[in-house]
C-alpha positions in Angstrom: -100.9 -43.6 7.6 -98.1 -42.2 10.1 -98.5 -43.7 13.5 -96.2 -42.9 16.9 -94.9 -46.2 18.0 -92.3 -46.1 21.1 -91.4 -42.6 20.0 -90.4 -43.4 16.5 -93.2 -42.5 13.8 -94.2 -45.5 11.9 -96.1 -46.1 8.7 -99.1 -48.6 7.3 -98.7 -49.7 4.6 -102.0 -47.7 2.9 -104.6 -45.4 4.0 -106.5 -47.6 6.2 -110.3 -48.1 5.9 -113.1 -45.9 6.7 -116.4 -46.1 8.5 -119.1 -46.9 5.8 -116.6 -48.5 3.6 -117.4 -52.6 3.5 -114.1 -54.4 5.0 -112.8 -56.7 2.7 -112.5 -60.2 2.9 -109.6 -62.1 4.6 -107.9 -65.0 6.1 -106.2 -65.8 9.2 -105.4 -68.7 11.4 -107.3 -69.7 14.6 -106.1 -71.8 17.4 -106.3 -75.1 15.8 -104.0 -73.3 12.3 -107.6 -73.4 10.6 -108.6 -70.7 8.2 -110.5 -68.4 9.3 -112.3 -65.6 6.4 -114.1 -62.2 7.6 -117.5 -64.3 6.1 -116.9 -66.9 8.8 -117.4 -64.3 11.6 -120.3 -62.3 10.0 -123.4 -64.6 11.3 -123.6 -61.1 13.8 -121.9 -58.4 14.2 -118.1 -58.4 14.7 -116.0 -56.8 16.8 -111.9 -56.8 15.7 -109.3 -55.7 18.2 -106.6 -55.4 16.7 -102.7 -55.9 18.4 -99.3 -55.3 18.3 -98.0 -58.0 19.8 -99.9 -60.0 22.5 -96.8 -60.2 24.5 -96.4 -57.1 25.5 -98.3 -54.7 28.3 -101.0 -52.7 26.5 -102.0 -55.3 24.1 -102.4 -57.7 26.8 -104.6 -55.2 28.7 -106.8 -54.2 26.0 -107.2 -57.8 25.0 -108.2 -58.7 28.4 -110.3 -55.8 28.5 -112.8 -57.4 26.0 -112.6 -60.8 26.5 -114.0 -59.5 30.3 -116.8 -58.2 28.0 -117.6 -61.3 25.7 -120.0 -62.3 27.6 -122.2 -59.6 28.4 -122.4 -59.1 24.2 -124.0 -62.8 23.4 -125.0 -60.8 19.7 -121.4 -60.0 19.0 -118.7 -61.9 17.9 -115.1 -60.7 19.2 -111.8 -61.5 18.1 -108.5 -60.1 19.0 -106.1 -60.1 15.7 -101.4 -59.5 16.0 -99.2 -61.0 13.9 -98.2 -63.1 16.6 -98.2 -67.1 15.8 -100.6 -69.6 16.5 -98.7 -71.0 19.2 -97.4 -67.5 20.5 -100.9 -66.3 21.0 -102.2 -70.0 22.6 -99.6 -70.0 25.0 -100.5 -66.0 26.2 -104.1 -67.3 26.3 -102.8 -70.0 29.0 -100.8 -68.1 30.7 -103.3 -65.1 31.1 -106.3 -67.4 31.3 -108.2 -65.9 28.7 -110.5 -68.2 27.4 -113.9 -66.0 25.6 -111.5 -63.8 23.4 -110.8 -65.6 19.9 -107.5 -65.3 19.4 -106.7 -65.1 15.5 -103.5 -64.8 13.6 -102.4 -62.9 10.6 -98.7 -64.2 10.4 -99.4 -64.1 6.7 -100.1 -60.8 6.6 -103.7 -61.3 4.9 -105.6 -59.2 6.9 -102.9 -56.8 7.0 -102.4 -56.1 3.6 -106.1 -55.6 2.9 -106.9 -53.7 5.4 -103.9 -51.7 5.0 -102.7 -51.8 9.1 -100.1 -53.7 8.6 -96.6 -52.1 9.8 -94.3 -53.7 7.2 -91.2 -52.1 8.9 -91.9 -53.4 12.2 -93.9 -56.6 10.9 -96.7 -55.7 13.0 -100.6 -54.1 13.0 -101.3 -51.0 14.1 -103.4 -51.0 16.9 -107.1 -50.6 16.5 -110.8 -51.5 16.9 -113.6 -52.6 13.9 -117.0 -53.0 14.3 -117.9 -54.7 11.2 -121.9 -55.3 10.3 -123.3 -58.7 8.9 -123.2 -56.8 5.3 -119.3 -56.2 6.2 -119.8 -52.5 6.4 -117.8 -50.7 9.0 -119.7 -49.2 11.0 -117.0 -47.8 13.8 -113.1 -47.4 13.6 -110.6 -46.3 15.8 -106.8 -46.5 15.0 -104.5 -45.4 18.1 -102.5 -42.2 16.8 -100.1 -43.0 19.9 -99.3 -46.7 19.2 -99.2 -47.8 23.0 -102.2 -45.6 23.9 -105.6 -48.1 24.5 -108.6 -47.6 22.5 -112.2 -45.9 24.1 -113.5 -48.6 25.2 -116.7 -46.7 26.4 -117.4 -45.5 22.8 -116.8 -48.5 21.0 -119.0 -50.9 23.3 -121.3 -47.7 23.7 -121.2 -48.6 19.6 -121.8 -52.5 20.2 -124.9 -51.6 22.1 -126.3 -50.0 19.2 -126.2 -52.6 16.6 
C-alpha cells in the first residue's frame, strides 16, 4: 500500500488487512521485554494504535490522545504499537507521564510483517488504528493516507462504544 510520509510516498510491505478479516496472531515486547501475543490481549476487545515513532510530534499526540481515554473504556483493552525499543518507548512514557497506554514494541518486526504495515524502507509502521473483537475479527480500520495526519478519533471510539 502507497502511503505519503514527509512528502515522499512510502510503501508496506503488503496490502494491509481489512475489516472482517480475523488479524493474525503476533508477538511483541512489553515494558518488562516480555512477550506479548494478540491472544494475550483478547479477554475484551482491543484497541491498537499504531506509530511511527513515539518520539516524534503526532505520534506522541495521538498516543496521548487515548491513553486520556483508557479510562473511560474499562471494556477495552488499548495499546499503542512503533518500532521503537523497549527502553525508547519507557523512557517517552516517563517523560510524557503516560501511564494507562500499554506501550508495546515490534522491534522484531512481528506484528509488522503480519499485518503487513510495516515500512521496510523507513523501518517503521504505518500509522493506524484496529479494533480487534475477542474472535480477533477486525471490526474497524483506519490507515492514515497522509502519514503525519492523526486518525478520527470520534469514529473509532464512536466504534468502541458499540462493541
Amino acid at each position: 500500500m502507497d502511503l505519503e510520509f514527509k512528502g515522499n510516498t512510502v510503501s508496506t510491505i503488503g496490502k494491509p488487512l481489512s475489516v472482517g478479516e480475523k488479524f493474525p496472531d503476533f508477538t511483541v515486547l512489553d515494558k518488562d521485554n516480555n512477550e506479548v501475543k494478540l491472544s494475550d490481549l483478547l479477554d475484551k476487545t482491543l484497541l491498537i494504535s499504531v506509530v511511527p515513532n513515539i518520539n516524534t510530534s503526532v505520534c506522541s499526540i495521538q498516543t496521548k490522545h487515548f491513553n486520556e481515554e483508557v479510562d473511560a473504556h474499562s471494556s477495552i483493552n488499548f495499546v499503542t504499537i512503533s518500532t521503537n525499543t523497549v527502553e525508547e518507548q519507557s523512557n517517552w512514557c516517563a517523560a510524557e507521564n503516560v501511564k494507562n497506554m500499554r506501550m508495546l514494541s515490534d522491534v522484531d518486526h512481528d506484528f509488522g510483517k503480519k499485518s503487513n504495515l510495516w515500512i521496510k524502507d523507513l523501518n517503521i509502521l504505518a500509522r493506524s488504528v484496529w479494533v480487534v473483537d475477542k474472535n480477533d475479527e477486525i471490526s474497524y480500520s483506519e490507515i492514515m493516507p497522509v502519514q503525519t495526519d492523526e486518525p478520527s478519533y470520534d469514529r473509532v471510539l464512536g466504534q468502541l462504544n458499540e462493541n
